[in-house]
C-alpha positions as CSV (number, residue, x, y, z in Angstrom):
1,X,0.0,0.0,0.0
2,X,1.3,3.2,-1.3
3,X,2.4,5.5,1.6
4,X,2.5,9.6,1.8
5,X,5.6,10.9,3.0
6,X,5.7,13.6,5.7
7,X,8.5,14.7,7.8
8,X,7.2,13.6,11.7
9,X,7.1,17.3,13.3
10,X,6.7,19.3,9.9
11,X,3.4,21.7,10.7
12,X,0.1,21.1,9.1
13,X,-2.3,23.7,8.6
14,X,-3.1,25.5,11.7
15,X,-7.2,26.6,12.1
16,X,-6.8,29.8,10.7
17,X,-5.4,28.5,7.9
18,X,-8.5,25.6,7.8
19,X,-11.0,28.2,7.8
20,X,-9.2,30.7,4.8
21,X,-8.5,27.3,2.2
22,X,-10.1,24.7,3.0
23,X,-14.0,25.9,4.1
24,X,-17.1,26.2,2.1
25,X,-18.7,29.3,1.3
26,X,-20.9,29.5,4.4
27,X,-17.8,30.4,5.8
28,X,-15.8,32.6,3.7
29,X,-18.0,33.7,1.2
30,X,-16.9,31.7,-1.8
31,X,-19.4,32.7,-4.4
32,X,-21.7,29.6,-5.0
33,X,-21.3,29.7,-9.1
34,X,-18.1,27.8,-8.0
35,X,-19.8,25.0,-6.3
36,X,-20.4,22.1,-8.6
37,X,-23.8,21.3,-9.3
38,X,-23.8,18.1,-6.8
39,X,-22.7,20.1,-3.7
40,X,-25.5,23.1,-4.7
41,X,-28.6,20.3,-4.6
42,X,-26.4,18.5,-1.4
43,X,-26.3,21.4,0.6
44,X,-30.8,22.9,-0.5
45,X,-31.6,19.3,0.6
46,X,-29.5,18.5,3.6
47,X,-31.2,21.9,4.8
48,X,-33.9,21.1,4.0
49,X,-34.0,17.8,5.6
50,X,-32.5,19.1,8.8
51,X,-35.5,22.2,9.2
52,X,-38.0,19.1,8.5
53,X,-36.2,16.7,11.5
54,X,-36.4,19.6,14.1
55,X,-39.9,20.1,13.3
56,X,-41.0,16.4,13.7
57,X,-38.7,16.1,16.8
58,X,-40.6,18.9,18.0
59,X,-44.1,17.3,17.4
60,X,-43.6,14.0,18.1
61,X,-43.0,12.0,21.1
62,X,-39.5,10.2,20.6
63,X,-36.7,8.9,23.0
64,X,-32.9,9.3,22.1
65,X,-29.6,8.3,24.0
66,X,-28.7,11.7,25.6
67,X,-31.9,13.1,25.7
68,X,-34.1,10.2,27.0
69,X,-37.9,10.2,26.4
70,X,-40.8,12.6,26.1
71,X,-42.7,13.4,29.5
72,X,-45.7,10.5,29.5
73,X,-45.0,8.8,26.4
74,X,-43.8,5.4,27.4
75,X,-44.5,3.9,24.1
76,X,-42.4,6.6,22.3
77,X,-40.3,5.3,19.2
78,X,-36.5,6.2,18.8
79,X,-35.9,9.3,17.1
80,X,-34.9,8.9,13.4
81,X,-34.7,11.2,10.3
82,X,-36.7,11.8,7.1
83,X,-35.4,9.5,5.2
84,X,-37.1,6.6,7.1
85,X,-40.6,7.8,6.3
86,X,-39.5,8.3,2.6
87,X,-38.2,4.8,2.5
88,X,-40.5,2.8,4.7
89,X,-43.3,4.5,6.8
90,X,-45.1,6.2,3.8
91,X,-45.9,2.7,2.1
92,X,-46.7,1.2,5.6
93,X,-50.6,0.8,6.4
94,X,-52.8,-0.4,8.8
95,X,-53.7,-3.4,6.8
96,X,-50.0,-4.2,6.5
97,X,-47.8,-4.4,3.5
98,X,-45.1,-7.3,2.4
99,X,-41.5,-6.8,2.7
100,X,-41.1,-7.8,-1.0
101,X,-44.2,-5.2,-1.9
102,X,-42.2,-2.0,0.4
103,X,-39.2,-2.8,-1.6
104,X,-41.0,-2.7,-5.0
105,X,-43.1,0.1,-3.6
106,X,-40.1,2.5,-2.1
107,X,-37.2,1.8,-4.7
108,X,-34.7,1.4,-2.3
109,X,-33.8,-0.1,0.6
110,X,-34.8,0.9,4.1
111,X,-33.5,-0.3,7.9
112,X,-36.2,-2.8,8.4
113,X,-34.5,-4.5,11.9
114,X,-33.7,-0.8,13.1
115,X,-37.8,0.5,12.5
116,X,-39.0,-2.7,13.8
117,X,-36.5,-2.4,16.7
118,X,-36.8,1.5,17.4
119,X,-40.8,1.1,17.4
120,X,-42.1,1.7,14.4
121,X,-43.4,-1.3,12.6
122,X,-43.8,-5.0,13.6
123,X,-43.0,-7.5,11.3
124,X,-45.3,-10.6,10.9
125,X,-44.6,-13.8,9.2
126,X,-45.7,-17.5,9.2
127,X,-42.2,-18.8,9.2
128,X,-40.8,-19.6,12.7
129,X,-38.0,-21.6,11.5
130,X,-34.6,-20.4,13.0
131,X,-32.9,-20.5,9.4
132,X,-34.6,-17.6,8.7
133,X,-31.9,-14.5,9.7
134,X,-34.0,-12.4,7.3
135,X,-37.7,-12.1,7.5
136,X,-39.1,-13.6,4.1
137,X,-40.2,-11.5,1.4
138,X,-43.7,-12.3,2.6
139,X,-43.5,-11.1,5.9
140,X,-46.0,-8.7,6.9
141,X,-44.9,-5.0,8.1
142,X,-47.3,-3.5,10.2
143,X,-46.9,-0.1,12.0
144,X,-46.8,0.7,15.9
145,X,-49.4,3.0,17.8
146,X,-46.2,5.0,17.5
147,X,-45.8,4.6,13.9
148,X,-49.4,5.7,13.1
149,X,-48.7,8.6,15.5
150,X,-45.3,9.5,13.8
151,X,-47.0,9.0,10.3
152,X,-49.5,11.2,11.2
153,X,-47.0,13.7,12.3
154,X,-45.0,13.1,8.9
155,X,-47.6,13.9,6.7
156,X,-48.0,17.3,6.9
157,X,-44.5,18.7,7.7
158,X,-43.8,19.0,3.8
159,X,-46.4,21.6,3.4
160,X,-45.2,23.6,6.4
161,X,-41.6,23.8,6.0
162,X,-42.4,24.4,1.7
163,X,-44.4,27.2,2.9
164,X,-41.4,28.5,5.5
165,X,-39.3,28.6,2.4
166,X,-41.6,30.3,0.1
167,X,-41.4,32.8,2.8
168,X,-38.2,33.1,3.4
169,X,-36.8,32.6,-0.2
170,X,-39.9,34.1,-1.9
171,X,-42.2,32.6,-4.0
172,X,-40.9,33.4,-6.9
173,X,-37.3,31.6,-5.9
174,X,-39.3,28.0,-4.4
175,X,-41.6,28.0,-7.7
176,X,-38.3,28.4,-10.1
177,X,-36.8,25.9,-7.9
178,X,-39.5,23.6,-8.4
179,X,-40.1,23.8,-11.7
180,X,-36.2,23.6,-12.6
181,X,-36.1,20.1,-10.3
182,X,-39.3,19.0,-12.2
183,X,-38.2,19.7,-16.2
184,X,-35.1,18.2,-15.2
185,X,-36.9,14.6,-13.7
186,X,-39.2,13.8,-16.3
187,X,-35.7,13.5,-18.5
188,X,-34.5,10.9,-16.4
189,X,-35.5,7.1,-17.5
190,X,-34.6,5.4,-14.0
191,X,-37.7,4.8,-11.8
192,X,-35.9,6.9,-9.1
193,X,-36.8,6.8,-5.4
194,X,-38.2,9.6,-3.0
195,X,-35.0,9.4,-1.4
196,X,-31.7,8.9,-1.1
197,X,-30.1,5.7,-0.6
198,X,-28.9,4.3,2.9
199,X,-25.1,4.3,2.3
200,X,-23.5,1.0,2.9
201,X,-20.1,-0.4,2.4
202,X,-18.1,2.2,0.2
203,X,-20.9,4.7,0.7
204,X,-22.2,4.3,-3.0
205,X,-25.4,6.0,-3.7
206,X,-26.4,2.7,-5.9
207,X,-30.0,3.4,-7.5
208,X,-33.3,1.1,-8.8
209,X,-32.9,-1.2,-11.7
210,X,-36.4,-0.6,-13.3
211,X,-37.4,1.8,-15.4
212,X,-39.7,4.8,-15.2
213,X,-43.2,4.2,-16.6
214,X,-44.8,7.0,-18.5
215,X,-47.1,7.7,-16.2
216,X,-45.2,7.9,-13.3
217,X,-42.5,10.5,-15.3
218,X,-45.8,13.4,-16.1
219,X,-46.9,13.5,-12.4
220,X,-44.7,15.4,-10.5
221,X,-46.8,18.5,-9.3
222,X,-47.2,17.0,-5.6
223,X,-43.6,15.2,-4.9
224,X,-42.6,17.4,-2.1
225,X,-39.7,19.2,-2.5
226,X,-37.0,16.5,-0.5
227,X,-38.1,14.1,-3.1
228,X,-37.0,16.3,-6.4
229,X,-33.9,17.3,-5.0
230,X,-33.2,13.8,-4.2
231,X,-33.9,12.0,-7.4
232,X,-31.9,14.7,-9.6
233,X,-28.9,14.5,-6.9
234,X,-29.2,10.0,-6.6
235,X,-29.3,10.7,-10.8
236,X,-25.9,12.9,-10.9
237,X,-24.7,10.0,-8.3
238,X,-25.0,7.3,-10.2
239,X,-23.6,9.0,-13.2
240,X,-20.6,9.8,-11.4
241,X,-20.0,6.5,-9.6
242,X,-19.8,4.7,-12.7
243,X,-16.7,6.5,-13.6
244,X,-15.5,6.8,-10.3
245,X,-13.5,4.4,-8.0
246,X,-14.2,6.3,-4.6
247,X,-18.4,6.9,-3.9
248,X,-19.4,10.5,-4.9
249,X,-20.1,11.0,-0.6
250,X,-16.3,10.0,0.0
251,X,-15.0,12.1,-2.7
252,X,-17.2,15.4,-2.3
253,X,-16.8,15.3,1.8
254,X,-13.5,13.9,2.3
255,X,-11.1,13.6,-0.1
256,X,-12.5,16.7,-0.9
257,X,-10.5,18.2,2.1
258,X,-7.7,16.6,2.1
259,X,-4.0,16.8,1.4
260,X,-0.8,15.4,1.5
261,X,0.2,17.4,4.4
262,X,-2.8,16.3,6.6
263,X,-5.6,17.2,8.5
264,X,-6.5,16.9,11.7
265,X,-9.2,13.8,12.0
266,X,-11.2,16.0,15.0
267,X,-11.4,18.9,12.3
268,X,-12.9,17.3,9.7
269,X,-16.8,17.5,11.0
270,X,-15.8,21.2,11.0
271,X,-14.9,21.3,7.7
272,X,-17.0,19.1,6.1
273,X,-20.2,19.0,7.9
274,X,-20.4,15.4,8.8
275,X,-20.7,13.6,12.2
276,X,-17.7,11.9,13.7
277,X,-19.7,8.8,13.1
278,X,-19.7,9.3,9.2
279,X,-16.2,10.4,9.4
280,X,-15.1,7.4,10.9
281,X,-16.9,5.1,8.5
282,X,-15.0,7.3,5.7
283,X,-11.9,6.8,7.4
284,X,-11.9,3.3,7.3
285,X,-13.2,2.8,3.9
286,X,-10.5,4.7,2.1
287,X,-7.5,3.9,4.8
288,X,-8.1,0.2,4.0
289,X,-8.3,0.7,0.5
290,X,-4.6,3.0,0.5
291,X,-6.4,6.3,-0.1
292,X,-5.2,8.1,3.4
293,X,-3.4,7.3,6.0
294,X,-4.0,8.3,9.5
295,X,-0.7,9.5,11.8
296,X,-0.2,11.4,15.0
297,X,0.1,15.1,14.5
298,X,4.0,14.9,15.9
299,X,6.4,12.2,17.7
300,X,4.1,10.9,21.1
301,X,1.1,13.3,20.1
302,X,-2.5,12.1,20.6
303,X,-3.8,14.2,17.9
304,X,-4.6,12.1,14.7
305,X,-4.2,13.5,11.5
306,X,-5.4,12.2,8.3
307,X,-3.7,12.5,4.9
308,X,-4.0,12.0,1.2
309,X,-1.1,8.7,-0.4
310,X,-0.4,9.3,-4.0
311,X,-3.6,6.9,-4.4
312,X,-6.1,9.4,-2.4
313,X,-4.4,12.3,-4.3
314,X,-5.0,10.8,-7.8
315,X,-9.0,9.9,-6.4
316,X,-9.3,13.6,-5.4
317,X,-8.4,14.8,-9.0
318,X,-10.4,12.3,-10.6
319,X,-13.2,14.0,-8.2
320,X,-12.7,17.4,-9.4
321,X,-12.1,16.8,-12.9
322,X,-15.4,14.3,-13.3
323,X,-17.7,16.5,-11.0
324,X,-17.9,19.1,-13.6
325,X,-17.1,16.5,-16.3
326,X,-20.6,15.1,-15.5
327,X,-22.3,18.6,-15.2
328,X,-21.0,19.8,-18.4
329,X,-22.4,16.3,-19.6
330,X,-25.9,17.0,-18.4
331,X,-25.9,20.2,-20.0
332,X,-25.3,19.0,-23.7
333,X,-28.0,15.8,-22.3
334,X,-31.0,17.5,-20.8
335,X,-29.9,21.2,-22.1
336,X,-28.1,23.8,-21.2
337,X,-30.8,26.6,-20.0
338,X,-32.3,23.8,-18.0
339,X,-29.0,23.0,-16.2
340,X,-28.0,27.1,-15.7
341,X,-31.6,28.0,-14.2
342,X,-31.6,24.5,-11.9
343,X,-28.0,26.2,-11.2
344,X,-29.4,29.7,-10.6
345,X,-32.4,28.8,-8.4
346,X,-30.1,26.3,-6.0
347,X,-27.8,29.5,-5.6
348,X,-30.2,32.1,-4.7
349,X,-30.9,29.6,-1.6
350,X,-27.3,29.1,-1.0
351,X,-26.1,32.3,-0.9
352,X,-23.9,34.3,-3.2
353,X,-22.5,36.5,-0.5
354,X,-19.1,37.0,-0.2
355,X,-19.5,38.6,3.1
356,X,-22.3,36.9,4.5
357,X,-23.1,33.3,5.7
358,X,-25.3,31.2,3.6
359,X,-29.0,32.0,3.7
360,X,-29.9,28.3,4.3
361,X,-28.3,28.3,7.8
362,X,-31.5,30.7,8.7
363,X,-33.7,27.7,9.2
364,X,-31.2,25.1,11.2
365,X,-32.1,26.9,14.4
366,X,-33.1,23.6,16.4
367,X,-35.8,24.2,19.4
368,X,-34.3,24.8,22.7
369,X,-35.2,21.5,23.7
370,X,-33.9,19.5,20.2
371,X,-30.8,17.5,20.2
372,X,-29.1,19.3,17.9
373,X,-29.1,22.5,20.3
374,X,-26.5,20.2,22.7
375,X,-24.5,20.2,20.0
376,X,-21.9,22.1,18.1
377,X,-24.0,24.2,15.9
378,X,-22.9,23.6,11.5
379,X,-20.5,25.7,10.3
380,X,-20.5,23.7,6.6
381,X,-23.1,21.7,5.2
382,X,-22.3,18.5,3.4
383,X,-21.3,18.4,-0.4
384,X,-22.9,15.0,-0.1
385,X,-25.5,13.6,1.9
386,X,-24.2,10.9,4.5
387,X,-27.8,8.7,4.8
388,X,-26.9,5.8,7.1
389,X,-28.3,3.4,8.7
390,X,-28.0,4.6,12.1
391,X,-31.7,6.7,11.4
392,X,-31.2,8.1,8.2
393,X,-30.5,11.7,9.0
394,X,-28.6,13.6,6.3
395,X,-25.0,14.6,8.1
396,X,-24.8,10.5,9.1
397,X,-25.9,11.8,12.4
């Protein structure tokens, strides 16, 4: 495995020198028209996503590690992101639905041992032999009192936070927005879901094998907004990951801000806008395959540091070259006024400002009593979203 060569106690970059180079523009002001057209939809729907999470915390009774549960609610589920209503809870009724019908139904796959196990569905089958590890296709998924309560909750948090944006952004900028997303979606051929993947191994963004029917491409007036900025972003994905060696979430968030001089590891949620957990996923994922290597800071240190072996530093140019390789692709495909006013409608939202932080960090403001107002507020938002398993939420939270 190819090593990168640094002299033990030569300095990396100190923080001031993090927040000048190696930032987004929420935090220095780099005008958006140089973001590539994956990070501009990443960073709208990770927003997005985040306003929509504090709001249903806020509603609905839930229980989480740090936080514990909600006053008189002992049946309250564990508290997980959109994503898990987008992949599983929407398709889930009373009556019940099969496994093998939710996966035809939602596209994609979804955390069925973590809903069943955080209190949202029950899963029902005949079978009681212990070979099974898997429920069978035919197994019946039911929701929870708590998952009818949650659903219930779900439902109608599109139409407030759309209406928060038209707002805040103006009309005018949400209806562009929308219409951009839409043009752009009845192009595509895939039968995309209304989300995006859960990452696994590699943290591919691998998408449906069927295609679109007719129908299903001229009916787009109701998807919510999550759901168009999902299937165009899981479209530009795919494209890019089947040129691409290293998973467009690896490349855009971390190789991204890397070098061969290193980085501290306990920086990099800073800097890229993704939990430790994600992080650490990353880590592994591209030290094992000889993209990075991780080494103390100096001779006997404790801080970690994370850098780029010839291997990582040809993956990152790869990244930069094919992100607007693709773009430039996608203009000459679906045309280029489509791809310039999708680009100028996702920059309105996130900000153009050299001076000022991004517009989009106006709606992260979590309630007092939300999980994410423990925490380290965002500085960056993700250039890809990190959906895992853990509960779906967008920063791999």
């Amino acid at each position: 495995m190819p090593q990168s060569k640094r002299v033990r106690n030569e300095p990396i970059h100190d923080q001031q020198q993090i927040q000048q180079d190696q930032l987004g523009p929420e935090q220095q002001g780099e005008d958006a028209s140089h973001l590539p057209l994956s990070a501009l939809l990443s960073q709208v729907l990770v927003a997005y996503t985040i306003e929509f999470d504090n709001e249903f915390e806020h509603r609905m009774p839930h229980r989480t590690s740090k936080h514990g549960r909600t006053a008189n609610s002992p049946d309250a589920p564990w508290l997980v992101s959109l994503a898990m209503w987008s992949n599983c809870m929407q398709f889930v009724s009373e009556e019940g639905v099969t496994i093998g019908e939710l996966q035809r139904l939602a596209r994609t796959g979804t955390n069925l041992a973590g809903m069943q196990r955080w209190g949202y569905i029950i899963i029902e089958t005949d079978k009681t032999d212990s070979q099974f590890k898997q429920p069978p296709l035919d197994a019946v998924v039911r929701p929870t009192s708590a998952g009818r309560k949650a659903q219930d909750v779900w439902r109608p948090l599109f139409g407030v936070i759309e209406k928060r944006w038209q707002e805040r952004f103006g009309n005018d900028s949400i209806d562009q927005l929308r219409e951009s997303l839409e043009a752009l979606t009845r192009q595509f051929d895939l039968n995309l879901p209304d989300c995006l993947p859960i990452l696994g191994y590699g943290l591919y963004s691998s998408g449906p094998d069927q295609e679109r029917q007719a129908s299903a491409a001229n009916d787009m007036s109701r998807l919510p907004l999550s759901v168009l900025l999902s299937r165009v972003l899981l479209a530009f994905a795919i494209e890019f990951e089947r040129e691409s060696d290293v998973s467009l979430a690896l490349s855009a968030n971390i190789l991204r801000v890397l070098d061969r001089q290193g980085v501290r590891v306990r920086d990099l949620p800073y800097l890229t806008g993704v939990s430790k957990e994600a992080i650490a996923m990353s880590m592994s994922y591209l030290e094992k395959h000889g993209y990075v290597v991780v080494e103390p800071e100096s001779l006997g240190s404790r801080v970690k540091v994370l850098m780029l072996t010839p291997n990582g530093e040809h993956a990152q140019d790869m990244y930069r070259q094919l992100i607007w390789a693709v773009e430039k692709r996608w203009q000459e495909q679906f045309g280029t006024d489509k791809i310039r006013t999708l680009r100028e409608s996702l920059e309105r939202l996130v900000g153009t400002s050299s001076t000022q932080p991004s517009p989009l960090f106006k709606g992260l403001e979590p309630y007092p009593d939300g999980w994410r107002a423990a925490v380290r507020k965002p500085s960056a938002l993700p250039h890809y979203p990190m959906v895992l398993h853990r509960g779906g939420f967008p920063d791999g939270s």
